[in-house]
C-alpha positions as CSV (number, residue, x, y, z in Angstrom):
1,X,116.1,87.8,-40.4
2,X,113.5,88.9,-42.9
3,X,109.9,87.5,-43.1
4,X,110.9,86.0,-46.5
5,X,111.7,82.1,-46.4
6,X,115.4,82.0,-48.0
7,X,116.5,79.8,-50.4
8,X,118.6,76.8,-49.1
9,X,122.5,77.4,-49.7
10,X,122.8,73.7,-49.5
11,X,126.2,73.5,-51.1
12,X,127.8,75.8,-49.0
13,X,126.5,74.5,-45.7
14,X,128.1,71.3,-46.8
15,X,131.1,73.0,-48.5
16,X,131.7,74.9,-44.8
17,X,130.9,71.5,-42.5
18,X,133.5,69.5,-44.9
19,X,136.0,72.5,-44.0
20,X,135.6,72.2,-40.2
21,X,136.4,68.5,-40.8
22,X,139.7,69.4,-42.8
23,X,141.0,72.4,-40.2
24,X,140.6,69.2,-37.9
25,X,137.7,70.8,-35.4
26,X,135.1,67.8,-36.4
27,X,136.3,64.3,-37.1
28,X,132.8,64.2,-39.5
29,X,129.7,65.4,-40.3
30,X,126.4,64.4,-41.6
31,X,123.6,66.4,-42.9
32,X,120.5,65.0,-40.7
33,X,117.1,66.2,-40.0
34,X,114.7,67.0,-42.7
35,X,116.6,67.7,-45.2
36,X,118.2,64.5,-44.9
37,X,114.6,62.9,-45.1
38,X,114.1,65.5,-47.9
39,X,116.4,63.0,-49.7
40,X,114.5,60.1,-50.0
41,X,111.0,61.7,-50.6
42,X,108.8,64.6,-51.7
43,X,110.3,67.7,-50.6
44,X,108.2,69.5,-47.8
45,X,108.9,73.0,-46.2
46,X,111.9,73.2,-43.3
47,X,113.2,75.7,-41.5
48,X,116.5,75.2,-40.9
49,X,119.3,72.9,-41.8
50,X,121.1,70.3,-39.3
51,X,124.1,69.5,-39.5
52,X,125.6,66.6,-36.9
53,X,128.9,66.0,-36.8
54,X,131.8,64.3,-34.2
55,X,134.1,66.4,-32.2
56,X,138.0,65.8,-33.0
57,X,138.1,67.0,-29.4
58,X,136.2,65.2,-26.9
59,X,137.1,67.7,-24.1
60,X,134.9,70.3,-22.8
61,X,135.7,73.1,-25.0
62,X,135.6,71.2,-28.0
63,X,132.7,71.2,-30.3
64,X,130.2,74.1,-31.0
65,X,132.1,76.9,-29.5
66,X,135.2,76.4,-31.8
67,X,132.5,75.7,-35.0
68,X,130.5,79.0,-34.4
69,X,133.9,81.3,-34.0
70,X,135.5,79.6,-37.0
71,X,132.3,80.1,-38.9
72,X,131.7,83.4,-37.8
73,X,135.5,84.5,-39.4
74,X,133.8,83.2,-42.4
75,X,131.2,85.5,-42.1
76,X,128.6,83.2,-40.8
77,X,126.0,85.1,-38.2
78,X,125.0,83.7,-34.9
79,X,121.1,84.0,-34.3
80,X,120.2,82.0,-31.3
81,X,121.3,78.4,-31.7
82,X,121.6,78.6,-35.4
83,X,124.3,80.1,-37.4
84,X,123.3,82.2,-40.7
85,X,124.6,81.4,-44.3
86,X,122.8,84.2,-46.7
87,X,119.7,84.5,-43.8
88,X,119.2,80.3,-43.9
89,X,119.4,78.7,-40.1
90,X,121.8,75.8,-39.7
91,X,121.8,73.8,-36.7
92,X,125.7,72.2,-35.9
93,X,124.4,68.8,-33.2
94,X,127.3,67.0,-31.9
95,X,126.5,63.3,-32.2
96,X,126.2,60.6,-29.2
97,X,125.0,57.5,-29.1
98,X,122.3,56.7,-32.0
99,X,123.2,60.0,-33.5
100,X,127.1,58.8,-33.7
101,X,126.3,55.7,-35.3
102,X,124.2,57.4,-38.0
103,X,126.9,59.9,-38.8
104,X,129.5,56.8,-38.6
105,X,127.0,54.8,-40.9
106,X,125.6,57.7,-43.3
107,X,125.3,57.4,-47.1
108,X,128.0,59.6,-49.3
109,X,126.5,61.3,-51.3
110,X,127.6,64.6,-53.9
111,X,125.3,67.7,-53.6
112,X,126.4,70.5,-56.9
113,X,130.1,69.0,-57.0
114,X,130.4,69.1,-53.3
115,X,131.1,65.5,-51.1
116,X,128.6,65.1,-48.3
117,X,127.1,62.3,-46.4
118,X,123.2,61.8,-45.3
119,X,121.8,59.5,-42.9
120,X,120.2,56.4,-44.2
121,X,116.2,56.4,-44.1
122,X,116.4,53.9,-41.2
123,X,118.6,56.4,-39.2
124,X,116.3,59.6,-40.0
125,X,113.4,57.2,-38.9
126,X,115.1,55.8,-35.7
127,X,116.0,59.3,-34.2
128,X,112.6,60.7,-35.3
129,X,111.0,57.9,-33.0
130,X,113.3,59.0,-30.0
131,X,112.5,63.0,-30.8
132,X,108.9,61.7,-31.0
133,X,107.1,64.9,-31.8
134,X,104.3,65.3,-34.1
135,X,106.2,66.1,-37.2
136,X,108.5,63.2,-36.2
137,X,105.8,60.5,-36.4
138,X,105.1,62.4,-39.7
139,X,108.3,61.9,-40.9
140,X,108.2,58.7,-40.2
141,X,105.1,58.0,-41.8
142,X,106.3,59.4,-45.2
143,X,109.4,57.9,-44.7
144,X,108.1,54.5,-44.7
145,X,105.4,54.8,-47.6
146,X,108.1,56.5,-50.1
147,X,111.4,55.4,-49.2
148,X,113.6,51.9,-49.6
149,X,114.3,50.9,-46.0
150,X,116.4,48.1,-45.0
151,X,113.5,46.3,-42.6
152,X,116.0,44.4,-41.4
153,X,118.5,46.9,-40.5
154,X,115.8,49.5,-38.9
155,X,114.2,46.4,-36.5
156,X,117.4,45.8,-35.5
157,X,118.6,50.0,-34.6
158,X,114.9,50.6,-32.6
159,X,115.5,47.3,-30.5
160,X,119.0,48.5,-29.9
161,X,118.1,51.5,-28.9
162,X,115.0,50.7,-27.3
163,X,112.5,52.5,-29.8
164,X,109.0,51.9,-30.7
165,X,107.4,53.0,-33.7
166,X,103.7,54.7,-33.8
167,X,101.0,51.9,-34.6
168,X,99.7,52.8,-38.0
C-alpha cells in the first residue's frame, strides 16, 4: 500500500457489499464504524471502511472466507484482514448480538445512486461503548454534541446490553 492516504471508493464498497447480498453469500449488510458516524457529523480522518453484514449461511464455512474469494474474482486484494478497493482498506464483520440488531435496525440510505444502509447514531454509540477504546469514547462524545439521538431508544440498547457510557 503506498504511504499516500487514498480516497474513499465509498460507492463501490457499497456497490460490491449490495452484490454479495444478491449472489445470496450475506443476507445484509450495513456500513458501520466511522464512516457510519461520519454520517451524522463533521468528517474526521479513518483508515479503513467496515462493513458488517449477516451470513445467509450460518455454518462454519460461511461468511468471510466465501466474501474475500468472491471479492478477490472481482479484483479486490487481500492485505491482512482488510480487502483492497483502489488501495482503500475495508473491513467485512459478521454481525452478532448488538451488531445484528444494528444491521437488522440501520437507516437506508443512497450514497452516488447506490442503496445502502447505516447504523443509527444510537447503534454507532452503543457498540463504541462495548469497543470502549479511546477513540470510541471520542466518538461518542461527538456523536452526542452533533447528532439527533433517540434518548429513548439509546437508554433502552446500553441497559439491554448492559453498557455504560463515560461520565462527561
Amino acid at each position: 500500500m503506498s504511504d499516500e492516504p487514498a480516497a474513499i471508493p465509498l460507492a463501490d464498497i457499497l456497490r460490491a457489499a449490495n452484490e454479495l447480498v444478491a449472489s445470496g453469500l450475506i443476507e445484509d449488510h450495513v456500513l458501520g464504524g466511522a464512516l457510519a458516524a461520519i454520517y451524522y457529523v463533521e468528517p474526521f480522518t479513518t483508515y479503513d471502511a467496515d462493513i458488517f453484514f449477516i451470513a445467509a449461511d450460518k455454518s462454519l464455512r460461511a461468511g468471510i472466507p466465501a466474501i474475500y474469494s468472491h471479492l478477490q474474482s472481482k479484483g479486490w486484494h487481500v492485505e491482512r484482514e482488510h480487502l483492497l478497493i483502489r488501495d482503500f482498506p475495508v473491513q467485512f464483520l459478521a454481525a452478532s448480538g448488538l451488531t445484528e440488531e444494528a444491521v437488522r435496525k440501520a437507516r437506508p440510505i443512497e450514497y452516488e445512486g447506490v442503496a445502502a444502509k447505516v447504523f443509527s447514531p444510537e447503534y454507532i454509540i452503543a457498540i463504541a461503548a462495548s469497543v470502549g477504546r479511546h477513540k470510541d469514547w471520542a466518538r461518542i462524545d461527538q456523536l452526542q454534541e452533533q447528532a439527533e439521538i433517540d434518548r429513548k431508544l439509546l437508554d433502552d440498547v446500553l441497559r439491554r446490553y448492559n453498557l455504560k457510557l463515560p461520565k462527561p
